[in-house]
Biopython code that builds the backbone (N, CA, C, O; Angstrom):
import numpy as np
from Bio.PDB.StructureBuilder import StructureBuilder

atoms = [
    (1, "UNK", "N", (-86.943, 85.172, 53.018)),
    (1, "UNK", "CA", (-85.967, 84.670, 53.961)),
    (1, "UNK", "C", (-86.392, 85.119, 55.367)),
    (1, "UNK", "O", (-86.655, 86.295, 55.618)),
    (2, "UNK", "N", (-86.451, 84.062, 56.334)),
    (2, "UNK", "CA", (-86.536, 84.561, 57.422)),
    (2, "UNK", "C", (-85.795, 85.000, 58.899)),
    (2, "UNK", "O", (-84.963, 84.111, 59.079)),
    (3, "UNK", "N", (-85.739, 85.667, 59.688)),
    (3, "UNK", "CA", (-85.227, 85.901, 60.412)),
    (3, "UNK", "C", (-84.093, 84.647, 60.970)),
    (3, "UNK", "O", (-82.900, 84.826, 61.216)),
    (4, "UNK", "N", (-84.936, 83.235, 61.089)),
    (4, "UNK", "CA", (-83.842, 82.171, 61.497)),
    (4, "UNK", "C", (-83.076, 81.861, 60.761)),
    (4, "UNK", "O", (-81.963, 81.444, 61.084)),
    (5, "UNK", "N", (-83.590, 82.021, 59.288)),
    (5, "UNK", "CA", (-82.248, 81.861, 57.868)),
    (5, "UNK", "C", (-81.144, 82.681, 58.027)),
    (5, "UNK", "O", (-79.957, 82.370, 57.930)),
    (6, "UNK", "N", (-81.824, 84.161, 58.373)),
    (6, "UNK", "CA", (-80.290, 84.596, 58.446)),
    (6, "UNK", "C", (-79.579, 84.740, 59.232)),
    (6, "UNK", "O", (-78.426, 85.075, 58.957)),
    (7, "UNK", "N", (-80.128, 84.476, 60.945)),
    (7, "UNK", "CA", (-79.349, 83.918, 61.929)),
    (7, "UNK", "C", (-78.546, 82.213, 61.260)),
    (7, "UNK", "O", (-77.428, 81.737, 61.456)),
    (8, "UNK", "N", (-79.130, 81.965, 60.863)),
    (8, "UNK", "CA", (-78.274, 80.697, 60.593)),
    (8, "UNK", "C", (-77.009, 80.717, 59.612)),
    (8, "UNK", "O", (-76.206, 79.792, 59.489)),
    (9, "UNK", "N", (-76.975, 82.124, 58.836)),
    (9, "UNK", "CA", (-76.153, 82.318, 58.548)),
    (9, "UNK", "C", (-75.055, 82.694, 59.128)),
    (9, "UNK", "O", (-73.936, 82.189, 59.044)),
    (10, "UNK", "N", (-75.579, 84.037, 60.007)),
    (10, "UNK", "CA", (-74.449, 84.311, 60.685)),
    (10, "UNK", "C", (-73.808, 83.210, 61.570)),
    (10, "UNK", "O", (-72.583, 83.178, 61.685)),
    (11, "UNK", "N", (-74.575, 82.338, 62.178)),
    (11, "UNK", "CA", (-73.848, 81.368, 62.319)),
    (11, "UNK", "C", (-72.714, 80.310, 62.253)),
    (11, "UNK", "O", (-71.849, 79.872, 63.012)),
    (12, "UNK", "N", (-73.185, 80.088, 60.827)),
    (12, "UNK", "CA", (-72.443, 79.327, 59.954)),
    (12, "UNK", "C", (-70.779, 80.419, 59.352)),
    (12, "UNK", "O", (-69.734, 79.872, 58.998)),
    (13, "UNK", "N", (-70.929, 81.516, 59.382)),
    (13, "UNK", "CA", (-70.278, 82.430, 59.218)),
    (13, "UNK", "C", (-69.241, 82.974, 60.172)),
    (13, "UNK", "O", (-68.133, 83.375, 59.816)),
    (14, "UNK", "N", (-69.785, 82.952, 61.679)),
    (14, "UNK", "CA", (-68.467, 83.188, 62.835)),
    (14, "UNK", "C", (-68.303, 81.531, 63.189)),
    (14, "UNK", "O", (-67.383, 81.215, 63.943)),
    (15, "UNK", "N", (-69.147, 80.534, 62.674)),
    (15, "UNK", "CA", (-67.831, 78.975, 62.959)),
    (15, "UNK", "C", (-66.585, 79.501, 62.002)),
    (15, "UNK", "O", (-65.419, 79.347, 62.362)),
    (16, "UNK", "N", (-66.912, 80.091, 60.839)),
    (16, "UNK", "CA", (-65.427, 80.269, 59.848)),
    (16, "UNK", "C", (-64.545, 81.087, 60.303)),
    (16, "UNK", "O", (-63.335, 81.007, 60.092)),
    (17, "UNK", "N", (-65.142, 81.967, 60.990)),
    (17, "UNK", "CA", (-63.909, 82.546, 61.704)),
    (17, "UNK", "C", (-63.469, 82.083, 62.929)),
    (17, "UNK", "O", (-62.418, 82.513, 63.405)),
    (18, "UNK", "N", (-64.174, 81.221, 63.524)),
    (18, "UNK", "CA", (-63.597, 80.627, 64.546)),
    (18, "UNK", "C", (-62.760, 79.590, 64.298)),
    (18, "UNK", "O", (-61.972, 79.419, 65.228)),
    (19, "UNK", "N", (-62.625, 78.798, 63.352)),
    (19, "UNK", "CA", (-61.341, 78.118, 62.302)),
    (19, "UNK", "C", (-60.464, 78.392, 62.388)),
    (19, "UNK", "O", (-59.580, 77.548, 62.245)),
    (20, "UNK", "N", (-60.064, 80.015, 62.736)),
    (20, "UNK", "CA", (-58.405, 80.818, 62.889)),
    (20, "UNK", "C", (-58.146, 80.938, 63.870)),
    (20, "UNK", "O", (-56.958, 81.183, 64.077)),
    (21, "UNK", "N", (-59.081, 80.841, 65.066)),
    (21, "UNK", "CA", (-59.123, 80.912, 66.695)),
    (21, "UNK", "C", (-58.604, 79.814, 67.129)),
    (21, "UNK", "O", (-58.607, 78.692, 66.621)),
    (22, "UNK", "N", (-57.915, 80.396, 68.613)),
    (22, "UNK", "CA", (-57.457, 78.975, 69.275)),
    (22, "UNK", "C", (-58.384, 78.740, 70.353)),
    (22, "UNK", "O", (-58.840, 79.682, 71.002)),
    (23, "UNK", "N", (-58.681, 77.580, 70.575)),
    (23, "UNK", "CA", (-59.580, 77.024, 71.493)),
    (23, "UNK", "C", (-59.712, 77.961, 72.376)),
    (23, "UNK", "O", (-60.711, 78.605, 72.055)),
    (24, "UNK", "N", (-59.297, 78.341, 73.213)),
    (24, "UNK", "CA", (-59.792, 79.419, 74.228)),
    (24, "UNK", "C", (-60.289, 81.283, 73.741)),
    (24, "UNK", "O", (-60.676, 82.307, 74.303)),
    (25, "UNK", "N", (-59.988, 80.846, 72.505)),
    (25, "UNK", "CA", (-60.477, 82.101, 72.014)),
    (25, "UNK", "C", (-62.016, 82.305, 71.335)),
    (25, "UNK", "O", (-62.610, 83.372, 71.182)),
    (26, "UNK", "N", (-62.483, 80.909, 70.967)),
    (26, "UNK", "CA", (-63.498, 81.013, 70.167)),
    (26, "UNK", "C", (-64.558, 81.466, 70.359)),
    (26, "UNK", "O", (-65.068, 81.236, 71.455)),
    (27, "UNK", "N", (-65.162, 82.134, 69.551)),
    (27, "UNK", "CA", (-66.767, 82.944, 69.639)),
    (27, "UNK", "C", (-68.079, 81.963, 70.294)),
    (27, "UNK", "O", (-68.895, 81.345, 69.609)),
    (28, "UNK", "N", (-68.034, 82.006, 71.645)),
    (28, "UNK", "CA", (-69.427, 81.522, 71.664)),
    (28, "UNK", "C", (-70.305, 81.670, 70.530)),
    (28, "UNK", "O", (-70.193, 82.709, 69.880)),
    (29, "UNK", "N", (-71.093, 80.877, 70.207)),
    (29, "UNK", "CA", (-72.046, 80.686, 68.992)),
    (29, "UNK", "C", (-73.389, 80.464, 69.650)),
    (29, "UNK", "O", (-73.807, 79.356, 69.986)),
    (30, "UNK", "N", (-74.187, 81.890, 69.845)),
    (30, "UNK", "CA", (-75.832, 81.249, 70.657)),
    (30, "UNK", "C", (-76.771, 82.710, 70.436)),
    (30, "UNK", "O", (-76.244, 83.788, 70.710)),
    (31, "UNK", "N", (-78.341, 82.643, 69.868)),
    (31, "UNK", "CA", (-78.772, 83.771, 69.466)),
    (31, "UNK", "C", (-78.569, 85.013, 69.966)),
    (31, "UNK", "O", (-79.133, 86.023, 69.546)),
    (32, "UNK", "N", (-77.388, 84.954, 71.292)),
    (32, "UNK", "CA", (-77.369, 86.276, 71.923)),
    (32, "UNK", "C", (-75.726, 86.991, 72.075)),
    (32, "UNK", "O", (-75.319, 87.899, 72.799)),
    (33, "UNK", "N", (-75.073, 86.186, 71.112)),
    (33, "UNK", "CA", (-73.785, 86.582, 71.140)),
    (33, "UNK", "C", (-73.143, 88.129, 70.825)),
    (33, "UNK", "O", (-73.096, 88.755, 69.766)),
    (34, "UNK", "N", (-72.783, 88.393, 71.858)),
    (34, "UNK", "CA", (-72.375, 89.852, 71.194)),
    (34, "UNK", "C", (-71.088, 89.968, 70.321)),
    (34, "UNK", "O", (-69.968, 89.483, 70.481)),
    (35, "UNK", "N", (-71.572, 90.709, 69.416)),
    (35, "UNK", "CA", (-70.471, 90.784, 67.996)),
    (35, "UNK", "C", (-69.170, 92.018, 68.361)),
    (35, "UNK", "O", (-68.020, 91.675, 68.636)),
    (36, "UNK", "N", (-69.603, 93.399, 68.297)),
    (36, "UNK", "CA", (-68.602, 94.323, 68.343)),
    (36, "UNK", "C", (-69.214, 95.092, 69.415)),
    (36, "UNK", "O", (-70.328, 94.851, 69.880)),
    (37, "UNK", "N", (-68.462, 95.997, 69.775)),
    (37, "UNK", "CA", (-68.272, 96.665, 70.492)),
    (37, "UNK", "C", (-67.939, 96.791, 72.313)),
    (37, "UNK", "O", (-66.763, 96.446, 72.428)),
    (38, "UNK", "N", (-68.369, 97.056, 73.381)),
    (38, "UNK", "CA", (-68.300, 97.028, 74.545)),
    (38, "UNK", "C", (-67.219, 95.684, 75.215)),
    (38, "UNK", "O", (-66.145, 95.595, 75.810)),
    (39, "UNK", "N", (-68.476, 94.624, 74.586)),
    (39, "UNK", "CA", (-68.869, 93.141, 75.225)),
    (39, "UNK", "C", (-68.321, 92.315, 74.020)),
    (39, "UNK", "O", (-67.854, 91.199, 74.246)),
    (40, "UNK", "N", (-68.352, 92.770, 72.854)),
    (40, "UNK", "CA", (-68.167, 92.075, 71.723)),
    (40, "UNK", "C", (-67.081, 91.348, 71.474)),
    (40, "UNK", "O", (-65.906, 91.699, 71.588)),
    (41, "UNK", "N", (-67.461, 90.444, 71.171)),
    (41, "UNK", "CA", (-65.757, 89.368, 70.787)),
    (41, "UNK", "C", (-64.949, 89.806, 69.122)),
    (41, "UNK", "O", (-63.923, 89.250, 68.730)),
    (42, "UNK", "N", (-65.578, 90.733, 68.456)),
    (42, "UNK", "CA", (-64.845, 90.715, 66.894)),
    (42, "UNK", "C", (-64.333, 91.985, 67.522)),
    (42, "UNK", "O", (-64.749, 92.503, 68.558)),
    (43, "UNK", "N", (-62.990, 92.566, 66.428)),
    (43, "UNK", "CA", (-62.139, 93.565, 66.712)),
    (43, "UNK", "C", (-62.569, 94.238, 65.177)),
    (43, "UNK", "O", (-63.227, 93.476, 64.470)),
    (44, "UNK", "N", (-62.394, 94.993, 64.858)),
    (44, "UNK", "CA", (-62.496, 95.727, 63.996)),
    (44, "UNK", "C", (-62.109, 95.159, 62.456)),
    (44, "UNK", "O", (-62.779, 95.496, 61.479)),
    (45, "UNK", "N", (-61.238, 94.482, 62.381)),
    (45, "UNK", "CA", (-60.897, 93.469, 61.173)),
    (45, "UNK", "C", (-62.125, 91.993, 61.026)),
    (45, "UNK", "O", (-62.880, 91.568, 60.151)),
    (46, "UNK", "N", (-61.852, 91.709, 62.052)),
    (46, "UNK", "CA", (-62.716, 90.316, 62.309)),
    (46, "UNK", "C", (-64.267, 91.014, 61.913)),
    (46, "UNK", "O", (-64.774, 90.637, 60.856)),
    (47, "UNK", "N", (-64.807, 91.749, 62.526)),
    (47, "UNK", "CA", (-66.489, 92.989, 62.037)),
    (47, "UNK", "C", (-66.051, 92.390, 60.147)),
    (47, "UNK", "O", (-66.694, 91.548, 59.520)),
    (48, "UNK", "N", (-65.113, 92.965, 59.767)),
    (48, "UNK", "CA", (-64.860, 93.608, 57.983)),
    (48, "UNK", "C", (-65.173, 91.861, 57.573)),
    (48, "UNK", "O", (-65.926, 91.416, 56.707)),
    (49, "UNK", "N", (-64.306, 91.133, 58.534)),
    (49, "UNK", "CA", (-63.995, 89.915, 57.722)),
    (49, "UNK", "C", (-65.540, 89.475, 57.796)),
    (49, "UNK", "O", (-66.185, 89.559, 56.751)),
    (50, "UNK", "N", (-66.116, 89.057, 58.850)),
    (50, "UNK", "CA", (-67.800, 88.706, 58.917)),
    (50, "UNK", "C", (-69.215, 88.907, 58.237)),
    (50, "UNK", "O", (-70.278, 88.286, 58.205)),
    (51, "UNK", "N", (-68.572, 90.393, 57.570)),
    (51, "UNK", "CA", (-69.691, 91.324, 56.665)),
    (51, "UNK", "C", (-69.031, 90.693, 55.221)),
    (51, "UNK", "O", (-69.763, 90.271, 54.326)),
    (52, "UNK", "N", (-67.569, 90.689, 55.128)),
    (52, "UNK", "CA", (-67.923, 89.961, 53.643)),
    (52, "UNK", "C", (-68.422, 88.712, 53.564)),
    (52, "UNK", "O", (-69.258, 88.406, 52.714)),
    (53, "UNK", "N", (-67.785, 87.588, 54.755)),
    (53, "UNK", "CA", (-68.497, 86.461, 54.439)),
    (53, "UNK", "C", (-69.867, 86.383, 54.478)),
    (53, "UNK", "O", (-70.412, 85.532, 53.775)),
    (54, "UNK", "N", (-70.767, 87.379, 55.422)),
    (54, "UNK", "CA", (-72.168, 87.496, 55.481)),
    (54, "UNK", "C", (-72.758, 88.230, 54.038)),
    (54, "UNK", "O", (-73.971, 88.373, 53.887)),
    (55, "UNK", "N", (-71.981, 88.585, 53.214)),
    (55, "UNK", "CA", (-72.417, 88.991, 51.797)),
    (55, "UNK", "C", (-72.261, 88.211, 50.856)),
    (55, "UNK", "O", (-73.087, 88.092, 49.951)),
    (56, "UNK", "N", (-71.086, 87.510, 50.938)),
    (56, "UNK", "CA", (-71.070, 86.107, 50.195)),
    (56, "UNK", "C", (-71.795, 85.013, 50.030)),
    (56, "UNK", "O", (-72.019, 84.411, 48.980)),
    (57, "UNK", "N", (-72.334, 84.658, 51.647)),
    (57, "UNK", "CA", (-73.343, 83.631, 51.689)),
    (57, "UNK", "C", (-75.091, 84.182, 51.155)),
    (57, "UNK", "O", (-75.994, 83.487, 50.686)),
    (58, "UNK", "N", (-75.066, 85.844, 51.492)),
    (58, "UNK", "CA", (-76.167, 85.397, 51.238)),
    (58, "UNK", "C", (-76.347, 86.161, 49.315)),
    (58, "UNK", "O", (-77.455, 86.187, 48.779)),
    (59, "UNK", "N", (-75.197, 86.636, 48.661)),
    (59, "UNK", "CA", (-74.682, 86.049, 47.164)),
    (59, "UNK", "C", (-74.966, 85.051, 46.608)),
    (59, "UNK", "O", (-75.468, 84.998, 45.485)),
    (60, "UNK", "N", (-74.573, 83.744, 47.591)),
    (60, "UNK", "CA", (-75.205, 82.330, 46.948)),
    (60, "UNK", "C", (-76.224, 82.274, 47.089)),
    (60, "UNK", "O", (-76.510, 81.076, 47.102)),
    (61, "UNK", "N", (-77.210, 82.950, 47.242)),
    (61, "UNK", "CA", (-78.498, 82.629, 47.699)),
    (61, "UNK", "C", (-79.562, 83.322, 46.633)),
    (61, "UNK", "O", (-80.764, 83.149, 46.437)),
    (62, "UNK", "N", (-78.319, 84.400, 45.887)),
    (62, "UNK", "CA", (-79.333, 85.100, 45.269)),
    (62, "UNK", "C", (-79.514, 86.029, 45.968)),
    (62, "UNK", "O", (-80.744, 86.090, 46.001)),
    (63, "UNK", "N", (-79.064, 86.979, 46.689)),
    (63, "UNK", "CA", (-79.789, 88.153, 47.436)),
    (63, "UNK", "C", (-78.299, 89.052, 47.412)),
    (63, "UNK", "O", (-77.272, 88.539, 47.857)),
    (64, "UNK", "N", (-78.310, 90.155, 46.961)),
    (64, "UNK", "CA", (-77.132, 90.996, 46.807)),
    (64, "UNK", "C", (-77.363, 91.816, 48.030)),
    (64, "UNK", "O", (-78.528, 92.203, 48.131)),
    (65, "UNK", "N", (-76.371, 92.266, 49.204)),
    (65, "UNK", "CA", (-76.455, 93.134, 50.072)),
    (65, "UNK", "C", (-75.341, 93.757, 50.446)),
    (65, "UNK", "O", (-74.262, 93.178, 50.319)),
    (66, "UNK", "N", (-75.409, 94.868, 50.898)),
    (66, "UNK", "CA", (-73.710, 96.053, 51.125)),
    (66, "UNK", "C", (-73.914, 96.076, 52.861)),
    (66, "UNK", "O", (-74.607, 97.057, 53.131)),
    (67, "UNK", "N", (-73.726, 95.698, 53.480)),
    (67, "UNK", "CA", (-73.643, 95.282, 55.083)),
    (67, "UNK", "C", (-72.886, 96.219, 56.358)),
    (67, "UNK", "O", (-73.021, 96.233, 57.581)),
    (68, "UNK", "N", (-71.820, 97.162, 55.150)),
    (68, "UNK", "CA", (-71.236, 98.035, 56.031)),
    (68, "UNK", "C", (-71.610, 99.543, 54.636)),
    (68, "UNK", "O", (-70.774, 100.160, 53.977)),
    (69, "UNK", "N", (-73.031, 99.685, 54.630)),
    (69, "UNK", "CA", (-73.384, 100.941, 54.042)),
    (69, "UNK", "C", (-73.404, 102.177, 54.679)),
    (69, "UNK", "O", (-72.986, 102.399, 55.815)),
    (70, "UNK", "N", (-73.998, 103.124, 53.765)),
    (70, "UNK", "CA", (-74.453, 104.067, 55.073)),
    (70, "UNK", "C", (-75.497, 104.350, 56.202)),
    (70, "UNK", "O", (-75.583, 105.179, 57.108)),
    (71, "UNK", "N", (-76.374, 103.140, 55.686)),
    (71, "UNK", "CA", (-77.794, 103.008, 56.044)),
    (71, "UNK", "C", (-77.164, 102.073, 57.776)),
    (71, "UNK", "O", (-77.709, 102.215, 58.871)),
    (72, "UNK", "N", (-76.231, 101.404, 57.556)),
    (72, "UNK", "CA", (-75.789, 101.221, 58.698)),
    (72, "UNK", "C", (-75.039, 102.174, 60.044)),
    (72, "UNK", "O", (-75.113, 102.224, 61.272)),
    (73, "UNK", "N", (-74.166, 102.977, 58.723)),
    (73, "UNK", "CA", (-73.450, 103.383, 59.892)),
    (73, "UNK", "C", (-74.251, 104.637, 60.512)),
    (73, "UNK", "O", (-73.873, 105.357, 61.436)),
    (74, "UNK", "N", (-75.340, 104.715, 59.846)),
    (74, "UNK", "CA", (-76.254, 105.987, 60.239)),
    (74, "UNK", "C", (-76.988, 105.629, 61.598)),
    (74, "UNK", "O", (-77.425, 106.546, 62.293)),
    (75, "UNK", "N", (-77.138, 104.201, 62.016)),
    (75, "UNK", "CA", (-78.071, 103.900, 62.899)),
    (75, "UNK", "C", (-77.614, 104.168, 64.196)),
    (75, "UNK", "O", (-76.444, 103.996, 64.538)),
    (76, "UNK", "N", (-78.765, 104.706, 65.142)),
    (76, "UNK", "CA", (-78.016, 105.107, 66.621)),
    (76, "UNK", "C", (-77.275, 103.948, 67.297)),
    (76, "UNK", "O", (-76.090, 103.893, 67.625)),
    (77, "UNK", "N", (-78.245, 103.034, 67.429)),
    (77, "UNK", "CA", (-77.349, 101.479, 67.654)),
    (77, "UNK", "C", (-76.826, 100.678, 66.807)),
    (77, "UNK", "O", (-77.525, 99.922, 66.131)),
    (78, "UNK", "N", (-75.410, 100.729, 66.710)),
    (78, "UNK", "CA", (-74.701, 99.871, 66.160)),
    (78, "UNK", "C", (-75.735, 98.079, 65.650)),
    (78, "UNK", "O", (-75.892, 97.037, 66.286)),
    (79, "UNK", "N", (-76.165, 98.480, 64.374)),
    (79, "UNK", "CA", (-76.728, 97.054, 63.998)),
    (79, "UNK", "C", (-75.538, 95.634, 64.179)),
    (79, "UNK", "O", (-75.990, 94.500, 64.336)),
    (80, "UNK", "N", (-74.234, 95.854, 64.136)),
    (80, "UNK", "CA", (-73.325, 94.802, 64.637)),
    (80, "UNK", "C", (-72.798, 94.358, 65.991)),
    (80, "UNK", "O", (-71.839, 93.633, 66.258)),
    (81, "UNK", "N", (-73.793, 95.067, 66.889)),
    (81, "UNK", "CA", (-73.538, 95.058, 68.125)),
    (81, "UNK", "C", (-73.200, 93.578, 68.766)),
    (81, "UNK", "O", (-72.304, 93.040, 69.417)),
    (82, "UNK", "N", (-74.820, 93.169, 68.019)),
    (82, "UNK", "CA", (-75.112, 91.447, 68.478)),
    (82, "UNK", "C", (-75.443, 90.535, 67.558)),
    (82, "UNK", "O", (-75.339, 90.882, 66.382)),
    (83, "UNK", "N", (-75.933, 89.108, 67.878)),
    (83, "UNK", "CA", (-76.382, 88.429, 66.579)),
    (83, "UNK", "C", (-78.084, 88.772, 66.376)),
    (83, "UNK", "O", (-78.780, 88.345, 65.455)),
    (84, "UNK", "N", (-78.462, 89.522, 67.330)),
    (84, "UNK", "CA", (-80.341, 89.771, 66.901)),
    (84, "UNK", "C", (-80.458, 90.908, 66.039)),
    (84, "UNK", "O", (-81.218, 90.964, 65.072)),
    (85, "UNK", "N", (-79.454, 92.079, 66.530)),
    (85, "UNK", "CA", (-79.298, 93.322, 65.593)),
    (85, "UNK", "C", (-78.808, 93.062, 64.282)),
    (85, "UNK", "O", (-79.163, 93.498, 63.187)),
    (86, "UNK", "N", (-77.922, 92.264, 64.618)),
    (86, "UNK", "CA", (-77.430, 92.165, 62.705)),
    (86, "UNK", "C", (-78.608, 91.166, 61.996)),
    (86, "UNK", "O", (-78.817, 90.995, 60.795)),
    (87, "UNK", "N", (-79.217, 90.643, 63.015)),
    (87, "UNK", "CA", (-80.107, 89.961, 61.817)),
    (87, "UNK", "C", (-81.450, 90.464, 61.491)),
    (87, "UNK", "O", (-82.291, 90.171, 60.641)),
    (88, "UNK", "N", (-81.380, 91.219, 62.336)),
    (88, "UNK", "CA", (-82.624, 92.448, 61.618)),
    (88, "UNK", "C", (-82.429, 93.478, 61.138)),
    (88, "UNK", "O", (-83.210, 94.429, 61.112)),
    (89, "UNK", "N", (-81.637, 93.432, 60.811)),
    (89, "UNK", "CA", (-80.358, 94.689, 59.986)),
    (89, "UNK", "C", (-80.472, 94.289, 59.037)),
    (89, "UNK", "O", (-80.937, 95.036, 58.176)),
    (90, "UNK", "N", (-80.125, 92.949, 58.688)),
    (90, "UNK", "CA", (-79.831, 92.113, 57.599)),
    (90, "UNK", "C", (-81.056, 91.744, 56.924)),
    (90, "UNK", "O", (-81.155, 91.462, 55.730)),
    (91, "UNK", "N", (-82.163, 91.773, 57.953)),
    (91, "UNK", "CA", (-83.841, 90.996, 57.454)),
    (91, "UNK", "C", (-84.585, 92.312, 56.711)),
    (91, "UNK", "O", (-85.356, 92.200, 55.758)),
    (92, "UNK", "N", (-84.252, 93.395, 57.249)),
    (92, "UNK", "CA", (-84.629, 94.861, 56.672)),
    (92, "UNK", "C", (-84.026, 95.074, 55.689)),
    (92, "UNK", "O", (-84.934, 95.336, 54.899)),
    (93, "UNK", "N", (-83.133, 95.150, 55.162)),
    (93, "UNK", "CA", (-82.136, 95.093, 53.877)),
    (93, "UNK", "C", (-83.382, 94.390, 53.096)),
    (93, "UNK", "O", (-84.202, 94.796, 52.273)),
    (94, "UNK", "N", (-83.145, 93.191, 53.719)),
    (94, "UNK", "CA", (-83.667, 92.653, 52.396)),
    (94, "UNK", "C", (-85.458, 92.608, 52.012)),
    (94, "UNK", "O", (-86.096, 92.436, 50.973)),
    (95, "UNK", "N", (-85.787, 92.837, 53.316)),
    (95, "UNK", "CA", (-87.098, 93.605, 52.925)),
    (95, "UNK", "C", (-87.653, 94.850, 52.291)),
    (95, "UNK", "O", (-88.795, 95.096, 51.905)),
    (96, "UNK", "N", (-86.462, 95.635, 52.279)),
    (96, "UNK", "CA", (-86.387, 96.761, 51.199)),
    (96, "UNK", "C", (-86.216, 96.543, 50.231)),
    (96, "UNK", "O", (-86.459, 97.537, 49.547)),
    (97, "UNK", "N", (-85.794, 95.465, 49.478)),
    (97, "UNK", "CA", (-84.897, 95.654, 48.085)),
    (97, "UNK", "C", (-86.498, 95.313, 47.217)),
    (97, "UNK", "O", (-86.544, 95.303, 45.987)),
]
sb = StructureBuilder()
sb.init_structure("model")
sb.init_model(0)
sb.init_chain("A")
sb.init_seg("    ")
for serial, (resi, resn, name, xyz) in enumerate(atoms, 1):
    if name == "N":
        sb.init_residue(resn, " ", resi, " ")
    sb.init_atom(name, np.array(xyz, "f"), 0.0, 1.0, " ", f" {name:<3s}", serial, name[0])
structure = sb.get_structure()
């Protein structure tokens, strides 16, 4: 899987949460979107809700991954910061397994 697969997931993954958003609220969607923290548009529920759907999709795929481990929360920079960090967060995962 490559890096644009699983950007395309996450993708496909904050349109679903943008489904519950009202028009002026919705997540820009573009390889540089920031996710949590500072700048970030998810709140702490919305992060939880994103990591399961980002485990689900890539479930269907055949690839089992734990997204809020410890291997995450150990990292100096928040891997959910943005959409490039989580997807090399996500591309390392699965290059380990």
């Amino acid at each position: 899987m490559t890096n644009q697969d699983i950007q395309q997931l996450i993708f496909e993954a904050l349109k679903m949460l943008n489904c519950a958003r009202n028009e002026e609220d919705k997540i820009p969607i573009s390889p540089e979107t920031p996710l949590f923290g500072n700048n970030g548009y998810l709140d702490s529920m919305e992060l939880v809700s994103l990591l399961i759907d980002l485990e689900e999709s890539f479930l269907s795929k055949g690839v089992r991954l734990a997204l809020s481990d410890e291997r995450a929360m150990s990292e100096i920079y928040s891997p959910y910061r943005d959409i490039p960090s989580l997807s090399h967060f996500i591309f390392k995962l699965i290059e380990d397994k």
